[in-house]
BADREN-946190 format. One record per residue (C-alpha): residue number from 1; residue in three letters; chain; x, y, z. Coordinates in steps of 0.5 Angstrom, whole numbers, padded with zeros to 4 digits. Layout:
N
+-----+-----+---+-------+-------+-------+
!   k !   r ! c !     X !     Y !     Z !
+-----+-----+---+-------+-------+-------+
! NUM ! ALA ! A !     X !     Y !     Z !
...
+-----+-----+---+-------+-------+-------+
This chain:
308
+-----+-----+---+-------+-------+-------+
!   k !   r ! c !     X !     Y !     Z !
+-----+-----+---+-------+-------+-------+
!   1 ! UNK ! A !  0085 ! -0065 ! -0191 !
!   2 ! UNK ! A !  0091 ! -0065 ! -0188 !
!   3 ! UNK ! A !  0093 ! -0072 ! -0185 !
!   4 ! UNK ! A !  0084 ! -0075 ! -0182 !
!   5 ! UNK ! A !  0056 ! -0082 ! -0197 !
!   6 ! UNK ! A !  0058 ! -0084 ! -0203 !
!   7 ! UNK ! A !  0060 ! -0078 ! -0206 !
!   8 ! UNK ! A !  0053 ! -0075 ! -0205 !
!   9 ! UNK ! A !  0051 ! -0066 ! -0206 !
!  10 ! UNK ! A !  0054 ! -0062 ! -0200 !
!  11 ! UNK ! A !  0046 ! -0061 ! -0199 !
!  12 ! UNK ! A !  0046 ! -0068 ! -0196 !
!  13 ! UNK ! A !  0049 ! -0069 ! -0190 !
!  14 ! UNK ! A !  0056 ! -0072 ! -0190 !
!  15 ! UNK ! A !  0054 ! -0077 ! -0185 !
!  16 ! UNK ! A !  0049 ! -0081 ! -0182 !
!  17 ! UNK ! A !  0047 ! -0082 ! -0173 !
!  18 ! UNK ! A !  0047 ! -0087 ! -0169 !
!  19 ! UNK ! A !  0052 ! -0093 ! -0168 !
!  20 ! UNK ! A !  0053 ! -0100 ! -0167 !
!  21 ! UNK ! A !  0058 ! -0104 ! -0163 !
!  22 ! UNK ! A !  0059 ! -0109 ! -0167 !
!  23 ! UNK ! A !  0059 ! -0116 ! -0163 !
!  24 ! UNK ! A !  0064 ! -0121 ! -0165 !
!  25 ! UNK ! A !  0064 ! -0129 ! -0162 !
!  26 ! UNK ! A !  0068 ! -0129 ! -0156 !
!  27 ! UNK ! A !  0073 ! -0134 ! -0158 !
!  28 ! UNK ! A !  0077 ! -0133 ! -0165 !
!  29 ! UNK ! A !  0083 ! -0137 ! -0165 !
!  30 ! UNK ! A !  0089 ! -0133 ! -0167 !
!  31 ! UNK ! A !  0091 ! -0135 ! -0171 !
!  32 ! UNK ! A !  0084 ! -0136 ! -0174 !
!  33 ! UNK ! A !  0083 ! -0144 ! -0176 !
!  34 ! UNK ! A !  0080 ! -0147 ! -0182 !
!  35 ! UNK ! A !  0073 ! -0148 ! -0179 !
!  36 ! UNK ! A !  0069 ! -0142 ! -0179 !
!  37 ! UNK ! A !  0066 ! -0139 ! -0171 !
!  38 ! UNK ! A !  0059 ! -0138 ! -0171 !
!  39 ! UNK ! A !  0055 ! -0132 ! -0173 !
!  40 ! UNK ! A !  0055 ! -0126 ! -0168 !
!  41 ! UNK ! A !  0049 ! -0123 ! -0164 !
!  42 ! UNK ! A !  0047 ! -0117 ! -0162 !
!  43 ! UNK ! A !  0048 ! -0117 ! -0155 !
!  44 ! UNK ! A !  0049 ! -0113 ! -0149 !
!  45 ! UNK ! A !  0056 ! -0112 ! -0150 !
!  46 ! UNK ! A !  0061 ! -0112 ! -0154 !
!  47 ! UNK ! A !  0068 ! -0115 ! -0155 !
!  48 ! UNK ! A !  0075 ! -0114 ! -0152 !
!  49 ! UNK ! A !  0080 ! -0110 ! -0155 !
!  50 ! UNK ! A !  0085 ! -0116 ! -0154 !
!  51 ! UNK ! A !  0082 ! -0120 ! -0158 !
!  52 ! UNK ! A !  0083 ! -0116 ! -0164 !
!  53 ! UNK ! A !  0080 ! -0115 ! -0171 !
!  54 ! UNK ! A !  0081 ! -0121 ! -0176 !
!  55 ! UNK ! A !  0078 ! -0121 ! -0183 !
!  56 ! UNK ! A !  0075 ! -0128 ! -0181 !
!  57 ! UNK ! A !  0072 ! -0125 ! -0174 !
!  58 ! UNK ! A !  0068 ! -0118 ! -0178 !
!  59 ! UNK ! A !  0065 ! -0124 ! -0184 !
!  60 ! UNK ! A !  0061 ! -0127 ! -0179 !
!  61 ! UNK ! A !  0059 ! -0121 ! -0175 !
!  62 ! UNK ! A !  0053 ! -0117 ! -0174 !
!  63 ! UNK ! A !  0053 ! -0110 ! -0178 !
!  64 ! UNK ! A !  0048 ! -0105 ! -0177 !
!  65 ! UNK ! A !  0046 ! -0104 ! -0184 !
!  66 ! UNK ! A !  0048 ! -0097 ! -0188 !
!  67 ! UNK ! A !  0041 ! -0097 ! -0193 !
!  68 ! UNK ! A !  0036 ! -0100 ! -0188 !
!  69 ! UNK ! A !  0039 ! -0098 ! -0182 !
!  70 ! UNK ! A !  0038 ! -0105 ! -0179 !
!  71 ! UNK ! A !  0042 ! -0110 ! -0176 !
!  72 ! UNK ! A !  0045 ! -0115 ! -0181 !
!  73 ! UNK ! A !  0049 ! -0122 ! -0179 !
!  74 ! UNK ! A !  0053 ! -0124 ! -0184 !
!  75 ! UNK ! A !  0055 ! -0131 ! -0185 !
!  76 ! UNK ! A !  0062 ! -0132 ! -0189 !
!  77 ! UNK ! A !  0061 ! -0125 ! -0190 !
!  78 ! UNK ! A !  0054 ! -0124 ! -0193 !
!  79 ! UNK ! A !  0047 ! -0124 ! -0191 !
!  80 ! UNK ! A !  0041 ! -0125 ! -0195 !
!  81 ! UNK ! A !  0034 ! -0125 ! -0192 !
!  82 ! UNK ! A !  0027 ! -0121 ! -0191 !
!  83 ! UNK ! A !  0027 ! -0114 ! -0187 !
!  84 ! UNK ! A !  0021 ! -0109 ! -0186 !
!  85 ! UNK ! A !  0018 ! -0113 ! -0192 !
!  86 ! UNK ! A !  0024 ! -0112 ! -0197 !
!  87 ! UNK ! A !  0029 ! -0117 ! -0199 !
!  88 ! UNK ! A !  0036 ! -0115 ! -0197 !
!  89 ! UNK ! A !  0042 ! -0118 ! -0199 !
!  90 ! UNK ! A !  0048 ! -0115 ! -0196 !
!  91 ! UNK ! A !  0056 ! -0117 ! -0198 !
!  92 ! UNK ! A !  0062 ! -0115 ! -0195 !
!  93 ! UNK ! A !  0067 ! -0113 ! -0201 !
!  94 ! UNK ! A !  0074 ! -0116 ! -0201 !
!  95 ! UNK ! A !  0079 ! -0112 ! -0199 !
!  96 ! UNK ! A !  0079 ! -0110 ! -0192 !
!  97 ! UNK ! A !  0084 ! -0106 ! -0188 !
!  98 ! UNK ! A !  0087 ! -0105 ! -0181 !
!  99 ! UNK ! A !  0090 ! -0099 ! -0179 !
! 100 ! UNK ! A !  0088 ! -0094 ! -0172 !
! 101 ! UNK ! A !  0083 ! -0089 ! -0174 !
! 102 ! UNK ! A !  0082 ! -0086 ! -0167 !
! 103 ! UNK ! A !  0090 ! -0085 ! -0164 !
! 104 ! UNK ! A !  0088 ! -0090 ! -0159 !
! 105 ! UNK ! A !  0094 ! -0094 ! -0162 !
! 106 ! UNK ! A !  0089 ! -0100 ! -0163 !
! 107 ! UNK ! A !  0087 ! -0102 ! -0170 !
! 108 ! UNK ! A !  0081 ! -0101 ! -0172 !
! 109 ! UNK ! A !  0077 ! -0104 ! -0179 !
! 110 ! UNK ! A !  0075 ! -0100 ! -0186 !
! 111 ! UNK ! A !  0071 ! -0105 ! -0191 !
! 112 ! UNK ! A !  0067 ! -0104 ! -0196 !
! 113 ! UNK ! A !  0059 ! -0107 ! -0195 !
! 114 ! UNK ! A !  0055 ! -0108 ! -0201 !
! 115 ! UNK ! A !  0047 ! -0108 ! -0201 !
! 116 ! UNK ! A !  0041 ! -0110 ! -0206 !
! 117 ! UNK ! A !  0034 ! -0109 ! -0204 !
! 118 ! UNK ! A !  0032 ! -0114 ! -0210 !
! 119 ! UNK ! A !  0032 ! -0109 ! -0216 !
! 120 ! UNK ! A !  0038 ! -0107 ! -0221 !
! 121 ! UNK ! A !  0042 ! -0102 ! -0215 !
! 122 ! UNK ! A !  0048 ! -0105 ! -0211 !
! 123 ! UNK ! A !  0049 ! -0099 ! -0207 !
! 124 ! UNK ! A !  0057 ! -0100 ! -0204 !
! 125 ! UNK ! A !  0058 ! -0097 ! -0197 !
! 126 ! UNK ! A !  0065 ! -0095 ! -0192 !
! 127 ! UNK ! A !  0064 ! -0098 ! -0185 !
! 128 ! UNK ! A !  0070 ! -0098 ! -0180 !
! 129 ! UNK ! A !  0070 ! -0101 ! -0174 !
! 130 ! UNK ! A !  0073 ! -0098 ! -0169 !
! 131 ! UNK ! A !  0076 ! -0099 ! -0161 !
! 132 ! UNK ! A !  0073 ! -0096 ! -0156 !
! 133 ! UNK ! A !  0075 ! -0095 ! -0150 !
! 134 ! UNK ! A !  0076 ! -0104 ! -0148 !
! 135 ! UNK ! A !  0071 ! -0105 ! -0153 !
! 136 ! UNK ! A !  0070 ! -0105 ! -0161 !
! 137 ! UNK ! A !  0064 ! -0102 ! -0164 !
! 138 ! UNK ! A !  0062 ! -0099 ! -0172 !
! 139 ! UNK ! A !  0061 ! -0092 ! -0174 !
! 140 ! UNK ! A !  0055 ! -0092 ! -0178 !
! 141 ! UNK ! A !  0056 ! -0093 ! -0186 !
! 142 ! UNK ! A !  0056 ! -0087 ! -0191 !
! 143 ! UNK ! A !  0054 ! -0089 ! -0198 !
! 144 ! UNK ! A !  0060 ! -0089 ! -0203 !
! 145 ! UNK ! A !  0055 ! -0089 ! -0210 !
! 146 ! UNK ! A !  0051 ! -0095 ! -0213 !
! 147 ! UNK ! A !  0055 ! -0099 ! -0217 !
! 148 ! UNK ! A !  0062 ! -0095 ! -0216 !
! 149 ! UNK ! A !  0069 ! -0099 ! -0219 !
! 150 ! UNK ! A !  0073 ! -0099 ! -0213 !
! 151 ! UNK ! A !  0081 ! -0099 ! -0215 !
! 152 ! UNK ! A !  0083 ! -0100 ! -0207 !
! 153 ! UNK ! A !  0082 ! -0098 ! -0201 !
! 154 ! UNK ! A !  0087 ! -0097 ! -0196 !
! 155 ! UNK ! A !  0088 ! -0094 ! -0188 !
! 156 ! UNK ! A !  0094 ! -0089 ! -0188 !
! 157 ! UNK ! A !  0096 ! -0083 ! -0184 !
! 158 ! UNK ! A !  0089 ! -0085 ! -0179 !
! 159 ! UNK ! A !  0084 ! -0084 ! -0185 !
! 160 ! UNK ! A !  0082 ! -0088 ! -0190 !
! 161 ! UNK ! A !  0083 ! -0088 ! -0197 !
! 162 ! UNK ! A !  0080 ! -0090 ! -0204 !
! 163 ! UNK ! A !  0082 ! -0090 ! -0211 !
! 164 ! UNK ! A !  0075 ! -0091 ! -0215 !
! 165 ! UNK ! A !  0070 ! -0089 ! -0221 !
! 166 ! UNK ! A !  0063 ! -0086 ! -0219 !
! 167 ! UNK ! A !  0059 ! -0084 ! -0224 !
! 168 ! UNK ! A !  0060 ! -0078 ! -0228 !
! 169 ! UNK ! A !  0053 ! -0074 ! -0231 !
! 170 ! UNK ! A !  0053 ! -0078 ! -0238 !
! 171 ! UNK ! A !  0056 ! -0085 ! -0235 !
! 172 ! UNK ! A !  0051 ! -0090 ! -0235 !
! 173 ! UNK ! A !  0050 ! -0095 ! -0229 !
! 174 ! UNK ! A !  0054 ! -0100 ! -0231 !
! 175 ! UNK ! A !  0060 ! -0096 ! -0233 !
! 176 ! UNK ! A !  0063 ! -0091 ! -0228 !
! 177 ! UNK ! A !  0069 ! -0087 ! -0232 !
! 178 ! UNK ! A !  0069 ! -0081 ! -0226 !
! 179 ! UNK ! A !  0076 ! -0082 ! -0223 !
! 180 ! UNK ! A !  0076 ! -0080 ! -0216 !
! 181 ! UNK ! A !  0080 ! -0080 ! -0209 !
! 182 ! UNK ! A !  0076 ! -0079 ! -0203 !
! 183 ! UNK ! A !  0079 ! -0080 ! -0196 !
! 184 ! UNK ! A !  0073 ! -0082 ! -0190 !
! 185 ! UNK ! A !  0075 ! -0080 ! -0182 !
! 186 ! UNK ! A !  0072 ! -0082 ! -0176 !
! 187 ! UNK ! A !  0072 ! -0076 ! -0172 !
! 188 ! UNK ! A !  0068 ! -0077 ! -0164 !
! 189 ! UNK ! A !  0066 ! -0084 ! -0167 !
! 190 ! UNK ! A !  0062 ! -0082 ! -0173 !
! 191 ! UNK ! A !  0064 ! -0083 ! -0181 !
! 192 ! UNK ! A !  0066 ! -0077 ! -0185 !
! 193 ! UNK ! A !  0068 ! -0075 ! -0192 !
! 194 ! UNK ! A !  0074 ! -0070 ! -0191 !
! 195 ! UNK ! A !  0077 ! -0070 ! -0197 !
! 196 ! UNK ! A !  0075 ! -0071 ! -0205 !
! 197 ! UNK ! A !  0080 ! -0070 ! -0212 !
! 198 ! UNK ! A !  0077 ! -0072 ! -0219 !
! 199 ! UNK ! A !  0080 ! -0073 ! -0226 !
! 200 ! UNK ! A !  0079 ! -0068 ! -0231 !
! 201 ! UNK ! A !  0079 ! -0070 ! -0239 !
! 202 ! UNK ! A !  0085 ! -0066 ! -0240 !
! 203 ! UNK ! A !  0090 ! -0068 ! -0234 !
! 204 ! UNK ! A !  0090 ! -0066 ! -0227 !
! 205 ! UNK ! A !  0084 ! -0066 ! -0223 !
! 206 ! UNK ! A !  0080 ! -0061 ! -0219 !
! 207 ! UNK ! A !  0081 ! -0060 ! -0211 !
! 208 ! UNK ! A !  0081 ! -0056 ! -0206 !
! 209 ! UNK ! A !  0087 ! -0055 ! -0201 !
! 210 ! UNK ! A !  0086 ! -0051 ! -0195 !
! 211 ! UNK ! A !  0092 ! -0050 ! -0192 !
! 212 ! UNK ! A !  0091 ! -0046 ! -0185 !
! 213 ! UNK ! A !  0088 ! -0048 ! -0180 !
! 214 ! UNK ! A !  0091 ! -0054 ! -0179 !
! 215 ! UNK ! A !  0087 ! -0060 ! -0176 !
! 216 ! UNK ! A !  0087 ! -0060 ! -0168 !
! 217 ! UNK ! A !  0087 ! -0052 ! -0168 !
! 218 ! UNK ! A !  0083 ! -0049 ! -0162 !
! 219 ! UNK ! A !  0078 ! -0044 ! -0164 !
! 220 ! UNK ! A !  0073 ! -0040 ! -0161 !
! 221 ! UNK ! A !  0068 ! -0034 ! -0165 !
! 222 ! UNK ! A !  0071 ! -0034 ! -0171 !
! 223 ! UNK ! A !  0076 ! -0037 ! -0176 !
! 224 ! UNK ! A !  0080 ! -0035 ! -0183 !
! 225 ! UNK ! A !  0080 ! -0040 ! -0188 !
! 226 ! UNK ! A !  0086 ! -0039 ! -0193 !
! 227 ! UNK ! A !  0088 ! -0044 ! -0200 !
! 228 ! UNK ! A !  0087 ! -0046 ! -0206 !
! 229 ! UNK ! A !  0085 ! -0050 ! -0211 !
! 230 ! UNK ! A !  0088 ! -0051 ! -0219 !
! 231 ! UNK ! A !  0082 ! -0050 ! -0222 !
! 232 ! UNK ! A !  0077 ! -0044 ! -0220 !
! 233 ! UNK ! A !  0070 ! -0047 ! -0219 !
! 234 ! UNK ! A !  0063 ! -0044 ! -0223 !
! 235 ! UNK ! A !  0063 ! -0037 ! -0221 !
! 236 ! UNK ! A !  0068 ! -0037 ! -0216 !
! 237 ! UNK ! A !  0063 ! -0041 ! -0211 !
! 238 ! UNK ! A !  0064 ! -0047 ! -0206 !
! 239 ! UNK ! A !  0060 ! -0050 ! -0201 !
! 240 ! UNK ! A !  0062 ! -0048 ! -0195 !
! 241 ! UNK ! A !  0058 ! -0053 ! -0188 !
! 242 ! UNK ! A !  0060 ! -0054 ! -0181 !
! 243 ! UNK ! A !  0059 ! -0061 ! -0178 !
! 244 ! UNK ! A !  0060 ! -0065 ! -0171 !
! 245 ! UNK ! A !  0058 ! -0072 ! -0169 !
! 246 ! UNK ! A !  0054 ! -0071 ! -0164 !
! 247 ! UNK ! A !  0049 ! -0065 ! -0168 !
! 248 ! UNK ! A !  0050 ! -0066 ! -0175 !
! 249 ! UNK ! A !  0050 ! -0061 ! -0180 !
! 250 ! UNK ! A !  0050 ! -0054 ! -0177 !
! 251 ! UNK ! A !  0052 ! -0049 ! -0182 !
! 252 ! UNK ! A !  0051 ! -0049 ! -0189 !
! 253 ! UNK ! A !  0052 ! -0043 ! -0193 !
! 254 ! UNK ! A !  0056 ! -0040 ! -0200 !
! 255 ! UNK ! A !  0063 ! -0038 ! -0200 !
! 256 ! UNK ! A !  0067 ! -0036 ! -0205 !
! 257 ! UNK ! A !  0074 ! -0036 ! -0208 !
! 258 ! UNK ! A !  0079 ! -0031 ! -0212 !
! 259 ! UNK ! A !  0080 ! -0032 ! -0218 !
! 260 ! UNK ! A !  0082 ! -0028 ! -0225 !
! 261 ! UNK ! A !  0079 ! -0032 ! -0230 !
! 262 ! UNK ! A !  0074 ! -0037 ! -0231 !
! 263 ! UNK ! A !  0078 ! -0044 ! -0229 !
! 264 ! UNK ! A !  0084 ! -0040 ! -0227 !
! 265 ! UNK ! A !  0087 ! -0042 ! -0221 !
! 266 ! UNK ! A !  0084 ! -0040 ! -0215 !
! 267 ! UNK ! A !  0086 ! -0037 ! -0207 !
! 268 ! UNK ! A !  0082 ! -0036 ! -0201 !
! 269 ! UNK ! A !  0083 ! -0033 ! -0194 !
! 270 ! UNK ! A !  0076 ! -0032 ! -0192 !
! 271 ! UNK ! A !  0074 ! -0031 ! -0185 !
! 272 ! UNK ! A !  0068 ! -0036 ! -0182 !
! 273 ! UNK ! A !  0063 ! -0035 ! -0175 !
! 274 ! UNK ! A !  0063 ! -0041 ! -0173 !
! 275 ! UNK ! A !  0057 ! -0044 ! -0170 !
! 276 ! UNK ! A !  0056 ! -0044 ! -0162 !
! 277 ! UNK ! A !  0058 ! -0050 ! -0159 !
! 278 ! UNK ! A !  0060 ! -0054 ! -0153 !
! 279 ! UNK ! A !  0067 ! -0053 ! -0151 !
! 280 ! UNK ! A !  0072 ! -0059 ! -0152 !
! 281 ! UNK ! A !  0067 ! -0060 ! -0159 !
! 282 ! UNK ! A !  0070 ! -0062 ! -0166 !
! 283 ! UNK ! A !  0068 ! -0058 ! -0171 !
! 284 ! UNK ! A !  0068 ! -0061 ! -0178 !
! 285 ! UNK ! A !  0069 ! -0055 ! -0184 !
! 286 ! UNK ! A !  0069 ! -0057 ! -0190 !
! 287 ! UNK ! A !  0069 ! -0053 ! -0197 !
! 288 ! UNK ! A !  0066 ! -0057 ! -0203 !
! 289 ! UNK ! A !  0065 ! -0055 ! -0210 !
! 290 ! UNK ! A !  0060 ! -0058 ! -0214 !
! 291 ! UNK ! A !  0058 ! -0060 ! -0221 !
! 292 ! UNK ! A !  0053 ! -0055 ! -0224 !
! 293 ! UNK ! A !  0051 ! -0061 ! -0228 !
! 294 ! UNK ! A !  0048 ! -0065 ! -0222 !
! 295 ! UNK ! A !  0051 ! -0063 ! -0216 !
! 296 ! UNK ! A !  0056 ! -0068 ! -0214 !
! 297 ! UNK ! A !  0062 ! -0066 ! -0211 !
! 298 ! UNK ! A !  0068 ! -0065 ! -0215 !
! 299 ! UNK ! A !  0073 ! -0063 ! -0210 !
! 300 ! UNK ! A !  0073 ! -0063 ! -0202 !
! 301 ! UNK ! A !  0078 ! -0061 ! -0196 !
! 302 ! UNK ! A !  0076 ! -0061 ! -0190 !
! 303 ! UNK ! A !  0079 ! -0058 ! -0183 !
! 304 ! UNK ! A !  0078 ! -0061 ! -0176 !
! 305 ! UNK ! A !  0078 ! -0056 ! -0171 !
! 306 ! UNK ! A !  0077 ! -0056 ! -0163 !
! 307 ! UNK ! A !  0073 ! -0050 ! -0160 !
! 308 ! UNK ! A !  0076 ! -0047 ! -0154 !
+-----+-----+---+-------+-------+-------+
């Protein structure tokens, strides 16, 4: 991705429906007092841009919840009670970030919520909180893995990145060795996961890096992707989807790339039919190469365009 769920197969959808404006107390000292403001409500409305984001603010504020797509309201930054029958324990993770997702010049929140249902899984999630026109709200999370090891995350360039270890096919839960960088953008108001390397034993790692067209490009009918990875993928086969916010998933198919050997570099210059959608839409196409070991994504890149 040029600088823009749980890394999950690409024959899952990269992204979940729905938003929630998050509703914070409505009067955070700035800057914030030792004594805590009392736990935010779903409401009406949502609060103003001008009162601005603070790590204390976002601890005790109402989230909808990533797993159980429920509202949660978490107190000094957890939650822990019974929802449609099933415990819940929510907590949100250290390390929280500020930085404009949306071009609007007004920070906006990455954090990290991490979710039990009682049993041994603790499913990590990325969540933003976003401006949105004089208010804020959350895009739906997108689930990054059970027990992932989450080196940093941070917001540059108006996407946000991690550092982490997911889980390879043989690692068992408790010891992820699978190095990975992912980056998450929030296109139109919903999270997607634009772009994915993984470490490789031998040094280097696999990714995929679409170098034309560039984000922002007006396209109609069709459109050439051309690029390149380091490491060709198994028989010269990515996975190609088209996805928007308002949508989903709208396009799923095969696509392949040039290359001369079995994990030689490879090249593309493909030309893709676009699906046929409103005028103003922003498209999200992304090429992702799965691992024929388990269907994880080993590499992603994605583009976003606008159609005309």
């Amino acid at each position: 991705m040029k600088p823009v769920k749980f890394v999950i197969p690409l024959l899952v959808v990269l992204f979940a429906t729905g938003c929630v404006n998050i509703n914070l107390p409505t009067n955070v000292p700035n800057p914030p007092q030792p004594t805590l403001p009392p736990p935010a409500t779903l409401g009406p409305t949502s609060p103003p841009v001008a009162q601005g984001l603070t790590e204390e603010v976002l601890r005790n504020s109402t989230f909808l919840s990533p797993q159980m797509g429920v509202p949660v309201t978490l107190v000094d930054g957890k939650f822990s009670g019974e929802v449609n029958g099933s415990r819940l324990n929510v907590v949100m993770q250290p390390g929280v970030q500020f930085g404009d997702l949306n071009s609007d010049q007004v920070p906006d929140a990455a954090l990290l919520l991490a979710e039990d249902m009682g049993g041994s899984g603790t499913f990590v999630s990325m969540v933003v909180v976003y401006s949105n026109g004089s208010n804020f709200k959350q895009a739906p999370g997108l689930l990054i893995e059970d027990r992932p090891i989450i080196n940093s995350i941070g917001i540059m360039d108006g996407v946000v990145k991690i550092d982490a270890f997911l889980h390879g096919p043989n690692d068992p839960m408790a010891n992820p060795t699978q190095g990975v960088k992912e980056e998450f953008s929030l296109v139109d108001g919903k999270l997607f996961l634009t772009h994915l390397t993984s470490a490789i034993q031998a040094g280097g790692e696999r990714m995929i890096q679409i170098d034309s067209p560039v984000d922002g490009t007006p396209v109609s009918g069709s459109v050439q992707l051309t690029g390149s990875m380091p490491i060709g993928p198994f028989e010269n086969n990515l996975a190609l989807t088209i996805s928007d916010a308002a949508s989903g998933l709208l396009l799923q198919e095969g696509f392949m790339v040039n290359a001369v050997d079995m994990g030689a570099p490879a090249t593309f210059a493909n030309v893709i039919t676009l699906p046929v959608v409103q005028s103003g839409t922003h498209l999200v196409v992304t090429l992702s190469e799965l691992s024929m070991a388990n269907g994880m994504p080993l590499a992603i890149d994605s583009v976003i365009l606008v159609v005309k």
